[in-house]
PDB file of N, H, CA, C and O in Angstrom:
ATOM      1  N   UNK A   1      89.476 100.502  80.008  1.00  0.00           N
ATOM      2  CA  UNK A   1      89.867  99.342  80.796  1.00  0.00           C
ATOM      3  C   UNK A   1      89.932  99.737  82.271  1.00  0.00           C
ATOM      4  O   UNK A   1      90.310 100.853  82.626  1.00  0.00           O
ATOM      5  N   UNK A   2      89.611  98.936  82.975  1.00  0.00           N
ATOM      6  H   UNK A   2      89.303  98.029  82.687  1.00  0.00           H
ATOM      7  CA  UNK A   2      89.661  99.048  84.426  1.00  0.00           C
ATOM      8  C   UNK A   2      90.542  98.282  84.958  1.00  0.00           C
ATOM      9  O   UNK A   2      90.767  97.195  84.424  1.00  0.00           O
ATOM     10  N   UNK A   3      91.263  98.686  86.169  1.00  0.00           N
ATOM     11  H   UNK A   3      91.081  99.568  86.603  1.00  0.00           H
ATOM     12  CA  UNK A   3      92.139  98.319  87.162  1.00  0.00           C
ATOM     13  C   UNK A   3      91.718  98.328  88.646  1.00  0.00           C
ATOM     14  O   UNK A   3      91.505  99.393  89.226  1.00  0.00           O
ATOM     15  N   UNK A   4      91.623  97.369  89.133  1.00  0.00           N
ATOM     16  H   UNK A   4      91.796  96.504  88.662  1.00  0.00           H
ATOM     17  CA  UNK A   4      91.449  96.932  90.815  1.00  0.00           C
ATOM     18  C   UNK A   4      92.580  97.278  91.524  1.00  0.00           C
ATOM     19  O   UNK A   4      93.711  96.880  91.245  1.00  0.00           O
ATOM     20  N   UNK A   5      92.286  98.033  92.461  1.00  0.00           N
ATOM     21  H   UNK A   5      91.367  98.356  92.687  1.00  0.00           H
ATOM     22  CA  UNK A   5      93.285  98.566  93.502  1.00  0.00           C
ATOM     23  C   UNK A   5      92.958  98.679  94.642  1.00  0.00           C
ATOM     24  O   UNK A   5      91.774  98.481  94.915  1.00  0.00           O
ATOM     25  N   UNK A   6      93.835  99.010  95.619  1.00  0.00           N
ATOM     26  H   UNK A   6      94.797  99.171  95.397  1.00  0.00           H
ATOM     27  CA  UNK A   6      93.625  99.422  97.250  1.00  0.00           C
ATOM     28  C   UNK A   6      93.826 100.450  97.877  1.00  0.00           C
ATOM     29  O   UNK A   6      95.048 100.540  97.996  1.00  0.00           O
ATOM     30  N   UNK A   7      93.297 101.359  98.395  1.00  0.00           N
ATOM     31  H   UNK A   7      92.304 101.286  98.298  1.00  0.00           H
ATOM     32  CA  UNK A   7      93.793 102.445  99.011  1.00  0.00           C
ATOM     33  C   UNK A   7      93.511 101.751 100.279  1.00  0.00           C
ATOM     34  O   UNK A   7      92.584 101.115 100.781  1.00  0.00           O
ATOM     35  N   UNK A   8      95.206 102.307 100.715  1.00  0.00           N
ATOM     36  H   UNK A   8      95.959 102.823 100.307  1.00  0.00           H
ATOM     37  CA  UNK A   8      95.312 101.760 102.266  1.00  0.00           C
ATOM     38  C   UNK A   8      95.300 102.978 103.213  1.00  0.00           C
ATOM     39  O   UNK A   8      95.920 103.974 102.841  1.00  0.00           O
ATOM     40  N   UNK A   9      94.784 102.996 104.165  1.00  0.00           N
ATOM     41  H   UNK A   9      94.280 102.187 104.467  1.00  0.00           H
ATOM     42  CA  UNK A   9      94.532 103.956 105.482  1.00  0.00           C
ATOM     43  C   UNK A   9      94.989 103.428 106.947  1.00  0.00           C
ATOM     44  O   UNK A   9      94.635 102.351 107.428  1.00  0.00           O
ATOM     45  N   UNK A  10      95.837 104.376 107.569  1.00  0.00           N
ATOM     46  H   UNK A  10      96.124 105.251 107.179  1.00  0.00           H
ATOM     47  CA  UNK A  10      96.031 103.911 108.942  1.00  0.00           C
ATOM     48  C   UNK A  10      94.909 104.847 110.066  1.00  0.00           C
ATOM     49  O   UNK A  10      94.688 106.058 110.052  1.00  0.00           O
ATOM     50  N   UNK A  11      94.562 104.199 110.629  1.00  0.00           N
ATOM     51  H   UNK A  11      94.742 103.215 110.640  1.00  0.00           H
ATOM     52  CA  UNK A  11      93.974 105.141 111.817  1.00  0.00           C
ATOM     53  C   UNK A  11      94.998 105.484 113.203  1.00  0.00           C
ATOM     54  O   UNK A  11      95.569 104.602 113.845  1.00  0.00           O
ATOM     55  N   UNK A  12      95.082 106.939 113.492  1.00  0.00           N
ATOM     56  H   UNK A  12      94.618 107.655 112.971  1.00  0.00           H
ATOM     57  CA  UNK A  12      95.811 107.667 114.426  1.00  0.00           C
ATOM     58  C   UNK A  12      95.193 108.130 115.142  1.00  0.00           C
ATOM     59  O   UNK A  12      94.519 109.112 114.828  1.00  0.00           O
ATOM     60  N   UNK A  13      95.168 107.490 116.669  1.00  0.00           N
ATOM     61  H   UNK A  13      95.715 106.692 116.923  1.00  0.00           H
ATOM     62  CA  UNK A  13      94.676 107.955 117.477  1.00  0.00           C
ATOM     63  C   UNK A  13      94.553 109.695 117.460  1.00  0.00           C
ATOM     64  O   UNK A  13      93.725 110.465 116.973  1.00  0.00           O
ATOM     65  N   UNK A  14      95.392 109.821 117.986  1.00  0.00           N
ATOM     66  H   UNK A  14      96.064 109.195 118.382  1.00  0.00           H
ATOM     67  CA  UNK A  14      94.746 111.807 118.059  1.00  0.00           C
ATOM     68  C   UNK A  14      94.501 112.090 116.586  1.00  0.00           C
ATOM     69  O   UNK A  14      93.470 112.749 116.454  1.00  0.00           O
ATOM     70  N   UNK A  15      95.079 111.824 115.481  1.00  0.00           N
ATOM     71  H   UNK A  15      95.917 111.289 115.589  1.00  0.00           H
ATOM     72  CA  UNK A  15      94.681 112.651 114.382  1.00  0.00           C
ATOM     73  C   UNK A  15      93.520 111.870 113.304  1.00  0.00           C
ATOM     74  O   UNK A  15      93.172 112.221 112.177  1.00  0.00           O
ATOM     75  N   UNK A  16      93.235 111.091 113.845  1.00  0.00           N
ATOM     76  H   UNK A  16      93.518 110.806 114.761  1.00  0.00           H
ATOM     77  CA  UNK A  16      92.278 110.160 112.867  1.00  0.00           C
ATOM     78  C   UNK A  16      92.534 109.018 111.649  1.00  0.00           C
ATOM     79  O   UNK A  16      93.365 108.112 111.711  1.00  0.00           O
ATOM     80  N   UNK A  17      91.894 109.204 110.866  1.00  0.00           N
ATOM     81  H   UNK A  17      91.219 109.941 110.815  1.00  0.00           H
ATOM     82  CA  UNK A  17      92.317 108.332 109.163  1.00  0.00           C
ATOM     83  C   UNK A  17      92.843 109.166 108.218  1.00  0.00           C
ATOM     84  O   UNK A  17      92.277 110.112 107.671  1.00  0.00           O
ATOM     85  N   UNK A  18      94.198 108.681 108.017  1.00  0.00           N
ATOM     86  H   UNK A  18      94.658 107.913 108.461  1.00  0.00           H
ATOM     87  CA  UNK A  18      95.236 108.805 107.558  1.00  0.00           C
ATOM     88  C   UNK A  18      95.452 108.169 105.842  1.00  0.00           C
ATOM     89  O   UNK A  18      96.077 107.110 105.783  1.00  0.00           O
ATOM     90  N   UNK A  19      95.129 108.569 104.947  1.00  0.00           N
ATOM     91  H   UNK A  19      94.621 109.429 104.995  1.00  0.00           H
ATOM     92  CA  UNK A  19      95.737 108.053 103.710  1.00  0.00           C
ATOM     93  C   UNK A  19      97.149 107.751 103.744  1.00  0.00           C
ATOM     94  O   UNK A  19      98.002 108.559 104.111  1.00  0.00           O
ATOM     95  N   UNK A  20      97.437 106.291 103.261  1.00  0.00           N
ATOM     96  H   UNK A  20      96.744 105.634 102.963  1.00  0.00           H
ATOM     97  CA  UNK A  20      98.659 105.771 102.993  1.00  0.00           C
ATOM     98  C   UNK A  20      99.121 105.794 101.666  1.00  0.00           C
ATOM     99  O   UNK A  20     100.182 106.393 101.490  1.00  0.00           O
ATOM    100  N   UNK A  21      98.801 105.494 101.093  1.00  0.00           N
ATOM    101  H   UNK A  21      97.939 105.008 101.237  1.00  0.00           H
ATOM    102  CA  UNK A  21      98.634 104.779  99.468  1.00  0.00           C
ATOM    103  C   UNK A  21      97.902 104.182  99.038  1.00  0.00           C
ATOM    104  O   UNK A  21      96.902 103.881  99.691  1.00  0.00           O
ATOM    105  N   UNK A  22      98.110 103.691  97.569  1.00  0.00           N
ATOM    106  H   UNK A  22      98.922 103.935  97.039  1.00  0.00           H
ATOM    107  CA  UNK A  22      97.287 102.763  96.642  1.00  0.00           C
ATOM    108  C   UNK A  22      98.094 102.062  95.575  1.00  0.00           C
ATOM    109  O   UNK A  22      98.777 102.321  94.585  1.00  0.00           O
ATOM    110  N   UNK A  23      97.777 101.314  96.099  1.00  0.00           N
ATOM    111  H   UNK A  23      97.222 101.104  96.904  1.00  0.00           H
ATOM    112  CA  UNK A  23      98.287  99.608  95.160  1.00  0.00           C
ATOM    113  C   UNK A  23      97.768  98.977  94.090  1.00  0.00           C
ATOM    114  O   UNK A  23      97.151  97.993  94.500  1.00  0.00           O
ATOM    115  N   UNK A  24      97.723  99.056  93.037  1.00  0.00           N
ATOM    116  H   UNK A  24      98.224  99.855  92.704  1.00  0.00           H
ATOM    117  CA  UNK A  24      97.315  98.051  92.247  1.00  0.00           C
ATOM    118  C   UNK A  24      97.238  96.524  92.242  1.00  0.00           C
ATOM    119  O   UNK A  24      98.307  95.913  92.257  1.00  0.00           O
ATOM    120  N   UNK A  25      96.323  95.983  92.226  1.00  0.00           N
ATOM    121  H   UNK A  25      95.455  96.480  92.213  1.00  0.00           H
ATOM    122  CA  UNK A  25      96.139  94.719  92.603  1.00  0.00           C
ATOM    123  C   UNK A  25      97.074  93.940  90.773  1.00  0.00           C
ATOM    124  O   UNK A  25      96.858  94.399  89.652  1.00  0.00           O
ATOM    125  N   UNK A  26      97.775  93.066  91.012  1.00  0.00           N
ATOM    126  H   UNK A  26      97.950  92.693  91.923  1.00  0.00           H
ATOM    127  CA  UNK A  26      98.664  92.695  89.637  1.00  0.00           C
ATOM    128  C   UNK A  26      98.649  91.326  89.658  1.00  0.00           C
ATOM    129  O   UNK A  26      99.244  90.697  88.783  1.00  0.00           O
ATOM    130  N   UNK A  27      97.795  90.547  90.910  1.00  0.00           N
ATOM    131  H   UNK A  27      97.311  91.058  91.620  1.00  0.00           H
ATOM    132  CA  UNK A  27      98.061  88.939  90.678  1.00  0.00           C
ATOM    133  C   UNK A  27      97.296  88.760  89.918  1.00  0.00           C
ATOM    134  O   UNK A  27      96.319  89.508  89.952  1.00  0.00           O
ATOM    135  N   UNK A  28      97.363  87.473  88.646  1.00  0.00           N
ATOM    136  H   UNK A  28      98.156  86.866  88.618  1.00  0.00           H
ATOM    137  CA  UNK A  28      96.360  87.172  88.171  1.00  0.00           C
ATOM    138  C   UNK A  28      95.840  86.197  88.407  1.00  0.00           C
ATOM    139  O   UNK A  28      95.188  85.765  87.457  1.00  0.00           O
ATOM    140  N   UNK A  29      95.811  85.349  89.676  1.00  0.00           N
ATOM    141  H   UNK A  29      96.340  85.700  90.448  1.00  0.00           H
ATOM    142  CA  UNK A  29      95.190  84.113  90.058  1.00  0.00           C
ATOM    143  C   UNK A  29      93.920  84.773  91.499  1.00  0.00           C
ATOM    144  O   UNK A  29      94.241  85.327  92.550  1.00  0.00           O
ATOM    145  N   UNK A  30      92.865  84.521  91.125  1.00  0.00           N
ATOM    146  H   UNK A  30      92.605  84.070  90.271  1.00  0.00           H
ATOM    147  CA  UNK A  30      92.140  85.283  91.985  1.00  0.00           C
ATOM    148  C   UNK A  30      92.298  84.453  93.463  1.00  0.00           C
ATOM    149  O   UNK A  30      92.438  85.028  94.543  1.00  0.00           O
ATOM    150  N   UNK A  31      92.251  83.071  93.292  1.00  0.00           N
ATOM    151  H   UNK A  31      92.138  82.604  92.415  1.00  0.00           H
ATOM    152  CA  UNK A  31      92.732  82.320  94.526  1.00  0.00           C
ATOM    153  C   UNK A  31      93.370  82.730  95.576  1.00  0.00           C
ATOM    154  O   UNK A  31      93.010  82.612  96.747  1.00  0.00           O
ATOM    155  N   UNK A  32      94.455  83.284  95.111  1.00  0.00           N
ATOM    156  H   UNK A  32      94.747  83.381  94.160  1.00  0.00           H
ATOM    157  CA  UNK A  32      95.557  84.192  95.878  1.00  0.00           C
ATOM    158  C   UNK A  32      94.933  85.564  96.494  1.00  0.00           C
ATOM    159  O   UNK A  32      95.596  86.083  97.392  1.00  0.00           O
ATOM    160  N   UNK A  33      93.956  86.079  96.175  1.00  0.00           N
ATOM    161  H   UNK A  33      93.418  85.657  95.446  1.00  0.00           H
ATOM    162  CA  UNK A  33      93.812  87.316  96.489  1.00  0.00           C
ATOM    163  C   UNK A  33      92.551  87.064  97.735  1.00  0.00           C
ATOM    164  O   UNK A  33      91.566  86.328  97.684  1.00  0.00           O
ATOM    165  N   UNK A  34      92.967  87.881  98.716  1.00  0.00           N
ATOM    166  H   UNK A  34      93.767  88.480  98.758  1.00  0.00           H
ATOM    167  CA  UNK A  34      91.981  87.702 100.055  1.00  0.00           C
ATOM    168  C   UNK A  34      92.271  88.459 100.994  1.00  0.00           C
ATOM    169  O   UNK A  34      93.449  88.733 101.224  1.00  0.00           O
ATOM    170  N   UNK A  35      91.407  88.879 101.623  1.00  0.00           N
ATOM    171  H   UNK A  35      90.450  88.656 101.436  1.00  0.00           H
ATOM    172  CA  UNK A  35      91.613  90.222 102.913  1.00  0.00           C
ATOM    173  C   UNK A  35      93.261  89.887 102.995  1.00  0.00           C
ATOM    174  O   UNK A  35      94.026  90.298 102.124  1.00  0.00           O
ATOM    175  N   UNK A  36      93.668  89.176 104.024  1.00  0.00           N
ATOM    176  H   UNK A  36      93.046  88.841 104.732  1.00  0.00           H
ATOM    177  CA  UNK A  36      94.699  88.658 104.710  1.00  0.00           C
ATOM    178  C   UNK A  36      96.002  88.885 103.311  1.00  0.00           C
ATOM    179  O   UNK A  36      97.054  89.490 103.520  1.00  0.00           O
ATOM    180  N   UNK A  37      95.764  88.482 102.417  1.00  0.00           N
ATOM    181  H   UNK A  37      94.910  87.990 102.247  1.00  0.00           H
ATOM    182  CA  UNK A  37      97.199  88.178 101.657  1.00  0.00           C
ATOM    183  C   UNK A  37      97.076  90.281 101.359  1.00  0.00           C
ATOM    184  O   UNK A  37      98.117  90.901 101.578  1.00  0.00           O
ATOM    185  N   UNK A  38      96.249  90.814 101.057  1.00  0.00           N
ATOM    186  H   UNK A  38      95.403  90.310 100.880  1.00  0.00           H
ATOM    187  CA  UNK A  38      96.014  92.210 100.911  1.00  0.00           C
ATOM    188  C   UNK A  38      96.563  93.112 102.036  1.00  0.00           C
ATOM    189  O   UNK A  38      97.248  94.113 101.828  1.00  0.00           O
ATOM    190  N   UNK A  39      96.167  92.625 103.331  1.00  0.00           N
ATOM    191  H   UNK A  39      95.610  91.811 103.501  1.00  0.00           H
ATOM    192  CA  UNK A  39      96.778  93.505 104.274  1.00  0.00           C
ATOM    193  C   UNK A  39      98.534  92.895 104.992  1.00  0.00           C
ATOM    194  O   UNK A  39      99.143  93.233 106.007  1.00  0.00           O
ATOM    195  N   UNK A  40      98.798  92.093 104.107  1.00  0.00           N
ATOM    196  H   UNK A  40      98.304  91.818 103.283  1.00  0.00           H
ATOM    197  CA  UNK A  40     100.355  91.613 104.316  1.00  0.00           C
ATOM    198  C   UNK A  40     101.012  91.679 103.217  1.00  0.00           C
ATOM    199  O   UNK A  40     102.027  91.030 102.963  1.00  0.00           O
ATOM    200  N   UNK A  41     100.319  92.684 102.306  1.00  0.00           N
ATOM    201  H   UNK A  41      99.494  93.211 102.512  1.00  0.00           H
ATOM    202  CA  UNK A  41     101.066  93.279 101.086  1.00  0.00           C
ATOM    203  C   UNK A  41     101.555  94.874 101.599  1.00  0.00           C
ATOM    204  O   UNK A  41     102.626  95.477 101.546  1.00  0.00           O
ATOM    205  N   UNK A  42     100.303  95.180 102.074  1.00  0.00           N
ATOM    206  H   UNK A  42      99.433  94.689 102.117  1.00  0.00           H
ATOM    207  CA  UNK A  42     100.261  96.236 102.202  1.00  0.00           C
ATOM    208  C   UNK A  42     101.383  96.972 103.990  1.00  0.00           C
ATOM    209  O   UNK A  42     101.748  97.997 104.564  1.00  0.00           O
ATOM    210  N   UNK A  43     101.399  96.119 104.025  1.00  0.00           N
ATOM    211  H   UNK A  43     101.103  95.286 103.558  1.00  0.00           H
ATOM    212  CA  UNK A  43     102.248  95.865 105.705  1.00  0.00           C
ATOM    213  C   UNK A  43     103.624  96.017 104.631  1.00  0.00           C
ATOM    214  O   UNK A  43     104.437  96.938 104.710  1.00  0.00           O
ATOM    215  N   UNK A  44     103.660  95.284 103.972  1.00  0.00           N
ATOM    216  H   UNK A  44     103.000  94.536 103.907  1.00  0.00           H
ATOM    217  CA  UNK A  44     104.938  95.201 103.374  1.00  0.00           C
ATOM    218  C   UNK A  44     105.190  95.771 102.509  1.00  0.00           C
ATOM    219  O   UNK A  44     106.012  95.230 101.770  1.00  0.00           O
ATOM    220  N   UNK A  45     104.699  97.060 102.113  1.00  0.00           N
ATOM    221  H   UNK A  45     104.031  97.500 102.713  1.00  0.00           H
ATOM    222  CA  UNK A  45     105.080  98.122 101.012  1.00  0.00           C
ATOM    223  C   UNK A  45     105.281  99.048 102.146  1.00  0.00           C
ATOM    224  O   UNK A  45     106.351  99.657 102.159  1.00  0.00           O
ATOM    225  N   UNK A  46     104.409  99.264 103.131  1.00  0.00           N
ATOM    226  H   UNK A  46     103.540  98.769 103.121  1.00  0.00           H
ATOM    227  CA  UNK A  46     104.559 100.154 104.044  1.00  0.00           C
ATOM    228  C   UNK A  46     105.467 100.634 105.172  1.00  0.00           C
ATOM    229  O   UNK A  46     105.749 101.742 105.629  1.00  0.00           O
ATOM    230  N   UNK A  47     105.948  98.914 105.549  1.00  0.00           N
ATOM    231  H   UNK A  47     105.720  98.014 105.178  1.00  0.00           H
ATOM    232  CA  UNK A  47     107.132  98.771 106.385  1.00  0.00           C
ATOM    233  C   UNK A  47     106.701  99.189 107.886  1.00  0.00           C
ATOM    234  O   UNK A  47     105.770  99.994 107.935  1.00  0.00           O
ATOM    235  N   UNK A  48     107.244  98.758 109.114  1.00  0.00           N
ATOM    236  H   UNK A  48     108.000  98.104 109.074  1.00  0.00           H
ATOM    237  CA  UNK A  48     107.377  99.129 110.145  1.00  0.00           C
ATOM    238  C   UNK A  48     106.574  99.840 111.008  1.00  0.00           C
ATOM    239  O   UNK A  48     106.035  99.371 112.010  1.00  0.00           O
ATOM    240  N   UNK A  49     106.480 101.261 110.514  1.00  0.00           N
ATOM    241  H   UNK A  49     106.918 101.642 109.699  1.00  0.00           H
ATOM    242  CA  UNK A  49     106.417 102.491 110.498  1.00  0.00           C
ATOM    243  C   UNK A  49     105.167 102.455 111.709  1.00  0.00           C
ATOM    244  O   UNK A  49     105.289 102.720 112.905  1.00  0.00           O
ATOM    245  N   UNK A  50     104.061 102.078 111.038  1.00  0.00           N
ATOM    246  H   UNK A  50     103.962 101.863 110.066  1.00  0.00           H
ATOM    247  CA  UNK A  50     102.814 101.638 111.064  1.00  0.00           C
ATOM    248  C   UNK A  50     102.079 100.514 111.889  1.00  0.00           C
ATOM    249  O   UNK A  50     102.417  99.466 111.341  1.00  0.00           O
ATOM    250  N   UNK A  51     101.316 100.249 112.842  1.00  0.00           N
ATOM    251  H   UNK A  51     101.040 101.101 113.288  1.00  0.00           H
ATOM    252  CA  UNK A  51     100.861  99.006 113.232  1.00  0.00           C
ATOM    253  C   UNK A  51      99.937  98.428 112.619  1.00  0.00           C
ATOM    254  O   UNK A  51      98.791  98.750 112.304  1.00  0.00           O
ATOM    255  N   UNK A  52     100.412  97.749 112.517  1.00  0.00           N
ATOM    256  H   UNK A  52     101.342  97.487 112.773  1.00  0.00           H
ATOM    257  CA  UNK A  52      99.446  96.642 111.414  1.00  0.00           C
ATOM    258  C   UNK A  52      97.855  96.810 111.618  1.00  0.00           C
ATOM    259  O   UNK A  52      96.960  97.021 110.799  1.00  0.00           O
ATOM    260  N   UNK A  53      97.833  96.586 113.435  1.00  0.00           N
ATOM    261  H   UNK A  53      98.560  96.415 114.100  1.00  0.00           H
ATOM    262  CA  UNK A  53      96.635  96.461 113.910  1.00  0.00           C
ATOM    263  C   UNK A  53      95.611  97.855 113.532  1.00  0.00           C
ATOM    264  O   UNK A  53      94.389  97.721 113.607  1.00  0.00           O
ATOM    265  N   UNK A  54      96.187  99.097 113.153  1.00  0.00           N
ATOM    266  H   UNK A  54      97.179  99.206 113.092  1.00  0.00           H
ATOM    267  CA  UNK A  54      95.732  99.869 113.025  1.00  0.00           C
ATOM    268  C   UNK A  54      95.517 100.278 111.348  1.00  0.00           C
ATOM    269  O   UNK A  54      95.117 101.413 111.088  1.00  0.00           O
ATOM    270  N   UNK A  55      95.822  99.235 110.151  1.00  0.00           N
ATOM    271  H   UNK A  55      96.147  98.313 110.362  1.00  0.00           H
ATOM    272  CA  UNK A  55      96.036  99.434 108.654  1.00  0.00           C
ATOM    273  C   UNK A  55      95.311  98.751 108.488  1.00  0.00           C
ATOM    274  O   UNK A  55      95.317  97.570 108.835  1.00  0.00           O
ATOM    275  N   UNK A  56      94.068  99.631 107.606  1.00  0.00           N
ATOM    276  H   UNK A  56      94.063 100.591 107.324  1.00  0.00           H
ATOM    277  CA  UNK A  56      93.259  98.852 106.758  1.00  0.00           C
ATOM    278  C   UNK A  56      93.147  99.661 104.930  1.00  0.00           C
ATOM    279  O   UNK A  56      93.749 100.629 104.464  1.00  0.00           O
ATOM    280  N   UNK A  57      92.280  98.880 104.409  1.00  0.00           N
ATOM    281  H   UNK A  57      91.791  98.094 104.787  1.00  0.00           H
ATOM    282  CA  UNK A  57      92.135  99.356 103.151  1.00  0.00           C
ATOM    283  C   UNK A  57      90.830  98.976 102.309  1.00  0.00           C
ATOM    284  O   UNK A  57      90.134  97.995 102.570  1.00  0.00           O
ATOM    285  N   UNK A  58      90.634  99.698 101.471  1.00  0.00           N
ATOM    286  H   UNK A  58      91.200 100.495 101.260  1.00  0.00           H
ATOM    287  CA  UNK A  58      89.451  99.625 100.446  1.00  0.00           C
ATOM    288  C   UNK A  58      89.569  99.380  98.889  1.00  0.00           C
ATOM    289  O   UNK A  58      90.450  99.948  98.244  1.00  0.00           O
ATOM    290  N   UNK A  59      88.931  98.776  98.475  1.00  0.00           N
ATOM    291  H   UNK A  59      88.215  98.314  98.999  1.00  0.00           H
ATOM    292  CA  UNK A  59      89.148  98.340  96.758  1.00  0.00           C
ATOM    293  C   UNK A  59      88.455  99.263  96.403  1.00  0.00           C
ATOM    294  O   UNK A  59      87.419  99.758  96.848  1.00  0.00           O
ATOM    295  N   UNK A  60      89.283  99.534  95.312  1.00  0.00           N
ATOM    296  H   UNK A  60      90.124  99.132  94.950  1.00  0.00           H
ATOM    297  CA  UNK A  60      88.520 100.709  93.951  1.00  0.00           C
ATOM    298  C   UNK A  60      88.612 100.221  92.787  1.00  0.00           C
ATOM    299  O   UNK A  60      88.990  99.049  92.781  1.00  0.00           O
ATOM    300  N   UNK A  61      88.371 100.763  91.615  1.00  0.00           N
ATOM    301  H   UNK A  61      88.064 101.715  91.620  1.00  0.00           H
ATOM    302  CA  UNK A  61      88.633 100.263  90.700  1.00  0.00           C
ATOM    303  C   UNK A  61      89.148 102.043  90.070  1.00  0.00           C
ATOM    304  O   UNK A  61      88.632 103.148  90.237  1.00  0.00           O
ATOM    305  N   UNK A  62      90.130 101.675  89.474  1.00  0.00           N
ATOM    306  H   UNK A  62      90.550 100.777  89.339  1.00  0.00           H
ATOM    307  CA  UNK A  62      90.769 102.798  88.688  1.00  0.00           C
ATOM    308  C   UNK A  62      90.495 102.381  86.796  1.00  0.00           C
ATOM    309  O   UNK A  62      90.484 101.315  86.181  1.00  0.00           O
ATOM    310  N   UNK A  63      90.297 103.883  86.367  1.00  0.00           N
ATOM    311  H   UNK A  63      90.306 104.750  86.867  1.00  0.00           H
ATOM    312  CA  UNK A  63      90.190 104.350  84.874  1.00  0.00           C
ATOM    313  C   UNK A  63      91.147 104.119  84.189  1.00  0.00           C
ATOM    314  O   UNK A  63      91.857 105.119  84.296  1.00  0.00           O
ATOM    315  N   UNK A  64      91.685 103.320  83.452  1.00  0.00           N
ATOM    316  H   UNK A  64      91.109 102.507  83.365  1.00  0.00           H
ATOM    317  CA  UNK A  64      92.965 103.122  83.150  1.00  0.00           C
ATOM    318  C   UNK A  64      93.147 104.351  81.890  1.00  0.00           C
ATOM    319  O   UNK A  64      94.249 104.851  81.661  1.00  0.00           O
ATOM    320  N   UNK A  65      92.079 104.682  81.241  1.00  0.00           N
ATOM    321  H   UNK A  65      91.185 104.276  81.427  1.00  0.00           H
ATOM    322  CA  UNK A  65      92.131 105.907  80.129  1.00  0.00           C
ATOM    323  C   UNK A  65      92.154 107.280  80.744  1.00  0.00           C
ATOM    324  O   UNK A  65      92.612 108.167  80.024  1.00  0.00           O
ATOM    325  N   UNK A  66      91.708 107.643  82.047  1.00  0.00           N
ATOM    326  H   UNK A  66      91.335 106.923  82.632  1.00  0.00           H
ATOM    327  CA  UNK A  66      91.392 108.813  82.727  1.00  0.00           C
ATOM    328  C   UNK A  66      92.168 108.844  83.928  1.00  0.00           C
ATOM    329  O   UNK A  66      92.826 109.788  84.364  1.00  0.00           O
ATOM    330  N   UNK A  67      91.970 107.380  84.549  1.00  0.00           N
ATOM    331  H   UNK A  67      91.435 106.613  84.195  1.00  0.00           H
ATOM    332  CA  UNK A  67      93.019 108.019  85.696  1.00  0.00           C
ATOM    333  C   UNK A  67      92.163 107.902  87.157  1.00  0.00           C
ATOM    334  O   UNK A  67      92.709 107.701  88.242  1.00  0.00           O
ATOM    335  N   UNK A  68      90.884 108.050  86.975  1.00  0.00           N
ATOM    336  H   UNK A  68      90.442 108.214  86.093  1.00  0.00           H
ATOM    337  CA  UNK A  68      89.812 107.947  87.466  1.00  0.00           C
ATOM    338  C   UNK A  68      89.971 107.389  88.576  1.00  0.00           C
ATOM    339  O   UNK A  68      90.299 106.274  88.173  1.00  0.00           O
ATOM    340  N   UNK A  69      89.986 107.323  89.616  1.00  0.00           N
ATOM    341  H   UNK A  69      89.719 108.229  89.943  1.00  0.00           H
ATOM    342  CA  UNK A  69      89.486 106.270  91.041  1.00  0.00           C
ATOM    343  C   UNK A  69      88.273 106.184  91.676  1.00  0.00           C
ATOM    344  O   UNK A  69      87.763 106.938  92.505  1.00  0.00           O
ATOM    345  N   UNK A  70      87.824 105.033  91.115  1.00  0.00           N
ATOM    346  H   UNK A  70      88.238 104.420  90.442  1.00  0.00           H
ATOM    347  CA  UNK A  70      86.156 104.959  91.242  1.00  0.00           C
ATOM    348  C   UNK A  70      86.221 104.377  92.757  1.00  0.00           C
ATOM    349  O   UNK A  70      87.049 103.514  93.051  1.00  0.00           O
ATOM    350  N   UNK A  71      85.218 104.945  93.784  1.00  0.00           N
ATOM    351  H   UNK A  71      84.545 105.646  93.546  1.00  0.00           H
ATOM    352  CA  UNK A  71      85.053 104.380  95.157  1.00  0.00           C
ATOM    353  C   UNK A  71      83.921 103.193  95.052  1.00  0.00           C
ATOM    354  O   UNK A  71      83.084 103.323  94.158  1.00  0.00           O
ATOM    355  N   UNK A  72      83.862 102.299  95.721  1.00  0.00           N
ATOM    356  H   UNK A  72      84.541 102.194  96.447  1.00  0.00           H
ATOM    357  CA  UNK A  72      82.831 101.469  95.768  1.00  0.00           C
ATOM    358  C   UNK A  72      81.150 102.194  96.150  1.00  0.00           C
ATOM    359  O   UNK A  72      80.194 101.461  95.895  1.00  0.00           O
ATOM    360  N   UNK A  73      80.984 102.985  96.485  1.00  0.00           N
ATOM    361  H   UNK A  73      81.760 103.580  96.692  1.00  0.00           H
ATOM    362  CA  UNK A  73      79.665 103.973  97.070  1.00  0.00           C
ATOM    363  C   UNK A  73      79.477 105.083  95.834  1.00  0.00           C
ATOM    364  O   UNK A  73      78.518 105.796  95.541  1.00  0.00           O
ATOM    365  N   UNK A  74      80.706 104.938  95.277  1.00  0.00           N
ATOM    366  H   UNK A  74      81.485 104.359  95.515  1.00  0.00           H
ATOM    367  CA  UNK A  74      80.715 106.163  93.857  1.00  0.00           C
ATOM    368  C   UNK A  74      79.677 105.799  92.745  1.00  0.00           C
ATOM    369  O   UNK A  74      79.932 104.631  92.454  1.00  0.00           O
ATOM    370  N   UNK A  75      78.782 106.173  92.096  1.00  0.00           N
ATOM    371  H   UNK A  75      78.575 107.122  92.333  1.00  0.00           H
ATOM    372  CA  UNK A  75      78.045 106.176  90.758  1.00  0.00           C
ATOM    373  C   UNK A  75      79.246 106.478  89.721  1.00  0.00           C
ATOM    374  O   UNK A  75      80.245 107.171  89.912  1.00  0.00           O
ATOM    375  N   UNK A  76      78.873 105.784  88.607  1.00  0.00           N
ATOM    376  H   UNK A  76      78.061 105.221  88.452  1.00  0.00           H
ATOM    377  CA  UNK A  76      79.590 105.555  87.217  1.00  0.00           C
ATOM    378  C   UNK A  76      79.131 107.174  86.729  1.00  0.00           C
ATOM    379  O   UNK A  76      79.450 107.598  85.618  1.00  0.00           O
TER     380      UNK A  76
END
């Protein structure tokens, strides 16, 4: 079984791209799900800390038997 997720990244000026985390995507109404509602989830797991303007993120899909985090550019 597969799972849709986000790894979120901030970019830092002097030190570059920064891994934040990864979220599992858990809504089940796809309606709801869109850049915007994604990066004001992710603002909000993250808190403060961080400028928004500088947080972005990428969908993966995770292995739910392995564990796996498949990248979108990744081969099966």
């Amino acid at each position: 079984m597969k799972i849709v997720a986000y790894e979120f990244y901030f970019r830092d000026p002097q030190k570059g791209y920064n891994f934040v985390g990864i979220l599992p995507e858990r809504r089940k109404d796809p309606k709801r799900i869109n850049k915007n509602s994604i990066r004001k989830w992710g603002k909000k797991i993250i808190g403060k800390v961080i400028d928004s303007k500088e947080l972005f993120f990428t969908q993966v899909t995770i292995d739910r038997d392995t564990g796996r985090i498949i990248h979108p550019n990744t081969s099966l």
